[in-house]
N, C-alpha and C positions, 0 to 999 in steps of 0.2 A: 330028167329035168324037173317034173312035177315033185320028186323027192327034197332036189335039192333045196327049192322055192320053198318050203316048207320046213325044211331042217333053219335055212335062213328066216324065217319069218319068227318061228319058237325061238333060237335065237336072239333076235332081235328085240321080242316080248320079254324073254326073261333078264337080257340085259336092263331095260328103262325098266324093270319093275324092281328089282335090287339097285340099280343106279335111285329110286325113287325112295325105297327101305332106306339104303344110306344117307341121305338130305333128310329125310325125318328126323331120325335118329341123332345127327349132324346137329338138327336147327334146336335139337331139347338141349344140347348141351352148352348153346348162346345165349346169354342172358339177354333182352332187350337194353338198349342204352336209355339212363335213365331218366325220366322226363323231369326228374327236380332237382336238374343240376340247374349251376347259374354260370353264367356267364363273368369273366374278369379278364383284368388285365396289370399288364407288370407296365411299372413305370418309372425312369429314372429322372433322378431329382439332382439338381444339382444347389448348393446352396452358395448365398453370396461371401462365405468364408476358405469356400474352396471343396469343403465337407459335399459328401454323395449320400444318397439312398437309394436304394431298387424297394419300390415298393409294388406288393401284388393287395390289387384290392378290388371287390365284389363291383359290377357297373349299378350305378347307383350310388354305393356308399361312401364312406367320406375319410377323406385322408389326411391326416390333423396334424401342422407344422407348427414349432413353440419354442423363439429366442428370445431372450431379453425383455420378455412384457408382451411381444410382437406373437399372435394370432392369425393363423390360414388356414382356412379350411378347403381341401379341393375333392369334388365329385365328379369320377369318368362317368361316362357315357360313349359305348363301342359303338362305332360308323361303319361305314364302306370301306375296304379297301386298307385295313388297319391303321385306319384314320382314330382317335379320339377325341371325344367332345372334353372338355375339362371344365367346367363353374367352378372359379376361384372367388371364395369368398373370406371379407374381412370378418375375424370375430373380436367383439367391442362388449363393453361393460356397457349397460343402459340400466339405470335404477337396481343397481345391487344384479342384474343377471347378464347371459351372457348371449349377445344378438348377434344374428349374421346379416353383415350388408354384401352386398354384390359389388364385387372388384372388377370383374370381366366373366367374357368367354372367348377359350383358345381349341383352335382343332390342332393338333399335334400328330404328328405321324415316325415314323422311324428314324429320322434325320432329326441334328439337335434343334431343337427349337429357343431362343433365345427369348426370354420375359421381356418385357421394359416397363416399368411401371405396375403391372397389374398382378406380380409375384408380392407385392406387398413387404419389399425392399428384403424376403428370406429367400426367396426360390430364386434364382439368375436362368436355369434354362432345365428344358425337359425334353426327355427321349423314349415313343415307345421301345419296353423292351419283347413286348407279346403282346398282341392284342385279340388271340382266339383261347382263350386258358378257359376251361369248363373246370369249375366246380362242385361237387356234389353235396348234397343236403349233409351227408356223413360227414365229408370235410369242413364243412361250414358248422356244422354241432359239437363237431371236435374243440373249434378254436372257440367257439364262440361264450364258452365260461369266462377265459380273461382275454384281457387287453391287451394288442404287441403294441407296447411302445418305448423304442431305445434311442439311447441320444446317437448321434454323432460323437467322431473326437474331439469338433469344433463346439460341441452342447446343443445343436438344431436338437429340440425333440422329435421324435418321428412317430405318427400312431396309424396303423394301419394292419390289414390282417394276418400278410406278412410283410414284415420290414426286416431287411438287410442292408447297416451303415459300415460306411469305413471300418467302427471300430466293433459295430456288435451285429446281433442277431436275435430273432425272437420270429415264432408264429409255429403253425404245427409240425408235423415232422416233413412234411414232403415239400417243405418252403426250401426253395433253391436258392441259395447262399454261396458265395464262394469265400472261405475262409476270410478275416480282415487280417 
């Protein structure tokens, strides 16, 4: 009995101590996730001519609509619950530059949300399409040389860091598009 006690005890040391070699071993070949990603989110646009865009864009930054003369500017901000905040603001000529006045604020969530008034007579409604997308410093240095912005078929300009319309596309490579 005292053998066996024994034979199981060695046993059982030299399992958790190779079970322990392998998690070491394991944990070097996982790189930590990285702390200077940023958060974003996809959003769909729908415009008052009937024209679409899915745009994916950093929280904070700004997503720039442009028909006829007509100026909008919208900045997410991610919530709870895949909620997003939206600041939709007017942009306006004041002494030769270009100022942004406050139109509203919309929280918008997965279900369409319809504008009335405070889209600035180009946006009619919006839909999150994602609201937990990370970022990484790499993919944001990628894009970050040029500018996406493509029109619609309808001519909505669209500017954002990816934008995906009806009729085009533009932003880095791993911008999710599905054919127009």
């Amino acid at each position: 009995m005292i053998k066996f006690q024994g034979i199981v005890k060695g046993t059982t040391a030299t399992l958790l101590l190779a079970l322990g070699f392998v998690m070491i071993v394991w944990a070097q070949g996982i790189t930590a996730p990285s702390q200077d990603s940023k958060r974003a989110v996809k959003l769909r646009l729908t415009f008052e001519s009937g024209d679409w865009a899915n745009v994916t864009e950093v929280e904070g930054g700004t997503i720039s609509i442009e028909k006829n003369g007509k100026k909008l500017s919208i900045t997410p901000y991610i919530r709870e619950q895949g909620q997003v905040e939206l600041r939709l603001f007017q942009v306006v000529q004041r002494d030769g530059k270009e100022t942004k006045d406050a139109a509203g604020t919309l929280l918008v969530g997965k279900e369409l949300t319809t504008l009335k008034g405070s889209g600035g007579g180009l946006v009619t409604s919006v839909q999150v399409l994602d609201a937990n997308k990370k970022l990484t410093s790499d993919m944001i240095a990628a894009s970050a040389a040029s500018d996406c912005c493509v029109p619609t078929c309808a001519g909505t300009l669209v500017c954002g860091f990816c934008v995906c319309t009806d009729c085009w596309r533009c932003g880095p490579r791993w911008c999710e598009c599905a054919n127009p």
